[in-house]
N, C-alpha and C positions, 0 to 999 in steps of 0.2 A: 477718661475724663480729666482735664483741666485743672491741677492746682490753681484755685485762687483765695488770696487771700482776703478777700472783702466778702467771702460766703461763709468763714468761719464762724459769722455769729447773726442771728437771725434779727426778723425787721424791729424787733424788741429790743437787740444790746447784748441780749444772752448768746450764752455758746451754740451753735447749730451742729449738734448732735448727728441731725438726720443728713448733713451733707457731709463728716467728717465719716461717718458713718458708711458711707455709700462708698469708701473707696476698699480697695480688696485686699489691703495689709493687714498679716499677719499680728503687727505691733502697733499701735499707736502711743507715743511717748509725748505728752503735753505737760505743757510749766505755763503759770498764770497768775494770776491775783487774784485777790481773796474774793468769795462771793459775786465769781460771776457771770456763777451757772455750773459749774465741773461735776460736780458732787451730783445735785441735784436734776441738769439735764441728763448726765451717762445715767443715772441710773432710771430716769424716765423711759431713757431710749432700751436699755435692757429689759424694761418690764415689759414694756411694748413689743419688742423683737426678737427674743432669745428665751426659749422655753425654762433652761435649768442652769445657772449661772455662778460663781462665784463671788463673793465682796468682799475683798481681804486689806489688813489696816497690817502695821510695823508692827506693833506690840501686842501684848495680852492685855493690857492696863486700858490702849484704845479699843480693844475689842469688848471689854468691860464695860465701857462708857456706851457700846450700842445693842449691849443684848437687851432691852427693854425695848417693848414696841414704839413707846415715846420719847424715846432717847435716840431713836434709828431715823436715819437719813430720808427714808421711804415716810416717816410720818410728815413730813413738811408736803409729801406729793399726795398724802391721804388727806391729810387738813385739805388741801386746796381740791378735794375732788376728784384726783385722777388715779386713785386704785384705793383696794382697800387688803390692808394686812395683817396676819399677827406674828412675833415671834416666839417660836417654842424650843429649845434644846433637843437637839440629836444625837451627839456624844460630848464629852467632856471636850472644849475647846472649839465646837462646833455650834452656832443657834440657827437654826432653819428661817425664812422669814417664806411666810403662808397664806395663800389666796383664799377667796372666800370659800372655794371648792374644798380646802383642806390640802393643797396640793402646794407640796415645798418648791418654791422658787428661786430662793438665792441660798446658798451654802454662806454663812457669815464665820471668817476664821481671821485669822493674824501669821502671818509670816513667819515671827518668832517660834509660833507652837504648832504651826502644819507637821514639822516632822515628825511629831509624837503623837498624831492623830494615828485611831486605829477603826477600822471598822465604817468607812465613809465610801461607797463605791463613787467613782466622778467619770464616770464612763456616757451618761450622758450630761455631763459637761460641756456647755457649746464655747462658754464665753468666761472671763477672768476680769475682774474688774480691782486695780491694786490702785488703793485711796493713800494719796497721803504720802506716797514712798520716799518724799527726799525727809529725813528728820529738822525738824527746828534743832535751833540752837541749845534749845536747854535740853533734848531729847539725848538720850543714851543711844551710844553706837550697838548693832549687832555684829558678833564677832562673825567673819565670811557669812557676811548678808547679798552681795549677788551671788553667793555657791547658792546659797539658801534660796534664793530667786530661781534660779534655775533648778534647783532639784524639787521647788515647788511645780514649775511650770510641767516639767516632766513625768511628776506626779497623777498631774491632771488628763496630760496632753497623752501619756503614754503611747503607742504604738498604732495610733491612727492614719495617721501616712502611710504607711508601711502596708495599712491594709484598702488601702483610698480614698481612706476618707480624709476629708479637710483638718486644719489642725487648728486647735483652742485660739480662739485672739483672745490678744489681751488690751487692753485700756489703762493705762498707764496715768493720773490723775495727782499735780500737786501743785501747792503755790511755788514761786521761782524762789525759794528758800537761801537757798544753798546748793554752789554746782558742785562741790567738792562731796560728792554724794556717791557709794559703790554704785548704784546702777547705772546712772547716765554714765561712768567709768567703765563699766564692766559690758556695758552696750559700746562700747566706742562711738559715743554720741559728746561728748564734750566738745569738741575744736566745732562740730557743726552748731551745735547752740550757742555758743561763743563767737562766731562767723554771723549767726542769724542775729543776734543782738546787736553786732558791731555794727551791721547791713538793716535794721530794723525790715527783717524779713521774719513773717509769722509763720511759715509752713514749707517744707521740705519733706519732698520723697528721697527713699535709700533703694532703691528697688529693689539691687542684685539679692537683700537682706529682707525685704519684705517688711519695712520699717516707716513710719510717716512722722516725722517730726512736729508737733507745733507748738511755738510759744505766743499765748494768746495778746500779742503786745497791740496796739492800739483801743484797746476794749473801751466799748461806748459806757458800759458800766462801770469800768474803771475811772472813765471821766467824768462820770455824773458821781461819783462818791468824793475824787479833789475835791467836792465843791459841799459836802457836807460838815458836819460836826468834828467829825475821825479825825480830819483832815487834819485840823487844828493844832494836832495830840501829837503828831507825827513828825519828825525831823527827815529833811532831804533823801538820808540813805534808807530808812523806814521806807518812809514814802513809794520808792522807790521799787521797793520789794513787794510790797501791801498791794498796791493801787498804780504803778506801773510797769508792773510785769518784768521787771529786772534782775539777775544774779550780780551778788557782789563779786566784782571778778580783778582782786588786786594785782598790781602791776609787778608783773615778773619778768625776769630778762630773756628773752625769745631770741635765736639766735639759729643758722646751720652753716659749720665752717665742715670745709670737702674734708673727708675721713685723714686725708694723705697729712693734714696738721695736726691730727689727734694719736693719740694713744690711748689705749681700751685700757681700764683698771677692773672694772670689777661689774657681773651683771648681777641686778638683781630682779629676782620674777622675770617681766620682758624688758626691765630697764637697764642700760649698761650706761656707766660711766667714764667720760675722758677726761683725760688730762690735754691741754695745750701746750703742744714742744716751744712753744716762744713764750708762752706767758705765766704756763702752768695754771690758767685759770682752770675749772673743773666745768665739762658738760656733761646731759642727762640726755641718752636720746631713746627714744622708743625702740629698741632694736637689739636681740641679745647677737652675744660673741662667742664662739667655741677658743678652748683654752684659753681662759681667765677665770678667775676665782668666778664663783655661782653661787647665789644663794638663793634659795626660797621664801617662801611663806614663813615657814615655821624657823626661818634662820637668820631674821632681823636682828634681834637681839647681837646673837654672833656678828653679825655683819657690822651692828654700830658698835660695836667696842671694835673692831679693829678697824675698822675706816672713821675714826673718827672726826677726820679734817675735813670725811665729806658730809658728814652729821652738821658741824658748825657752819660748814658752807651754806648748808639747808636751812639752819635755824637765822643766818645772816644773810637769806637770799642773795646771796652771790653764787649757786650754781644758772648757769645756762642750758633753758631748755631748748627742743626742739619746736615742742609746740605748745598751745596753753593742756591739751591736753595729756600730754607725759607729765607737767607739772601736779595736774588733778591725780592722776594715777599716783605718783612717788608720794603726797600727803597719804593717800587711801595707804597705802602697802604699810609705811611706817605708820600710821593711825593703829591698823588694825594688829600691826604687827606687836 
């Protein structure tokens, strides 16, 4: 079937669930603005379509906020008539949310405390639904949070392939926050959502990856809210993010000169950096180098004390990247680092 972009959202304005839904990836990764539909259609479409499923948030503090049946996302679909449910705790870190048969439907957990969950079997686990995943700005980072993404999914998905059977999708679900985010880094989805913005294109297949990209930009409900109260409250780059579906995406020096004018200094994780033999200016390119200095994860620290010219380069955006997304990676490594 046919990407297109004008079926992403049904004859109401809202997200269409049932046509993003119908395609056969593995991943789905969408960025959107606030309230308009994400939340509440995936999980419509879950309860409808996926027997035993996961709902999982960034922290413990937002999983806090939904262990009450009235506080949970599913109550706005109960109010309005289309299921009915309650929540009751499973283990520590875990709340079940429960059909009228008694029979647990969504496993409700947080990213942060999956790994210290014990006693949960998710073997018939069909579906993952990750709410929320890029942080706002006032929100705390997780230290290796796409490790933590992956050894969640893994957890889940365990060895099902392997025996034939299909494996876990997941639904990927947040406002266009912030792209300087571990997972859309750690998915090597950056330069495409940065392309799809530039090109105001809403949807993209990865195939070889098993991957669908959308960012829900021209939203009819995005349009009809400009034109409300909110709006008012709002300045341009708000705006922007809120109600047009935008990432702040500032201006960094993008550049690729042929290798034969560089010289390699130093990689870090998969970043290496050169020096320019005419200018000595400093670039960052996605690509490591055998003999030159290496460092890791865990060897930041060491790295910016002795390269520290390429630290102030960084703080003075005067290094040159390759692409906007080697830029998103080099903020990620030294953030976390």
């Amino acid at each position: 079937m046919k990407l297109d972009d004008s079926m992403i959202y049904d004859c109401d304005g809202w997200v269409n669930f049932d046509y993003i839904m119908s395609f056969p990836y593995t991943f789905i990764v969408t960025v959107g603005g606030r309230g308009i539909g994400k939340t509440y259609g995936g999980l419509k479409w879950i309860w409808q379509n996926v027997d035993k499923s996961v709902y999982m948030r960034r922290t413990g503090t937002q999983l806090d906020t939904i262990k009450s049946t009235q506080l949970h996302p599913l109550y706005k679909l109960q109010t309005d008539g289309l299921l009915e449910f309650n929540n009751e705790p499973i283990v520590k870190n875990v709340m079940g949310s429960y059909d009228t048969n008694g029979k647990c439907r969504i496993y409700n957990t947080a990213l942060s405390l999956i790994s210290s969950i014990r006693g949960v079997d998710y073997s018939d686990v069909k579906f993952v639904f990750y709410d929320e995943y890029i942080k706002e700005t006032h929100e705390k980072s997780i230290r290796g949070e796409y490790k933590a993404f992956c050894n969640t999914y893994e957890t889940i998905n365990r060895n099902r392939e392997l025996i034939g059977e299909s494996p876990v999708r997941v639904l990927l679900c947040s406002n266009s926050e912030d792209i300087f985010n571990p997972i859309l880094d750690g998915l090597n989805v950056v330069n495409d959502f940065v392309n799809m913005q530039k090109n105001n294109e809403s949807i993209k297949a990865i195939e070889n990856r098993s991957i669908l990209l959308i960012n829900f930009r021209n939203s009819p409900i995005s349009e009809r809210k400009n034109k409300t109260a909110v709006s008012s409250l709002l300045n341009s780059e708000i705006q922007g993010i809120m109600t047009g579906n935008n990432f702040i995406i500032p201006e960094v020096p993008i550049d690729i000169k042929p290798f034969i004018e560089l010289v390699p200094i130093c990689t870090v994780c998969t970043l290496t950096f050169y020096r320019n033999k005419g200018n000595r200016k400093i670039y960052c390119y996605d690509k490591t180098v055998k003999g030159i200095d290496t460092y890791n994860s865990y060897d930041i620290y060491r790295f910016a004390r002795r390269y520290q010219n390429i630290i102030e380069a960084y703080n003075d955006n005067k290094i040159i990247y390759d692409s906007y997304g080697t830029f998103v990676r080099l903020k990620t490594i030294l953030k976390e680092g």
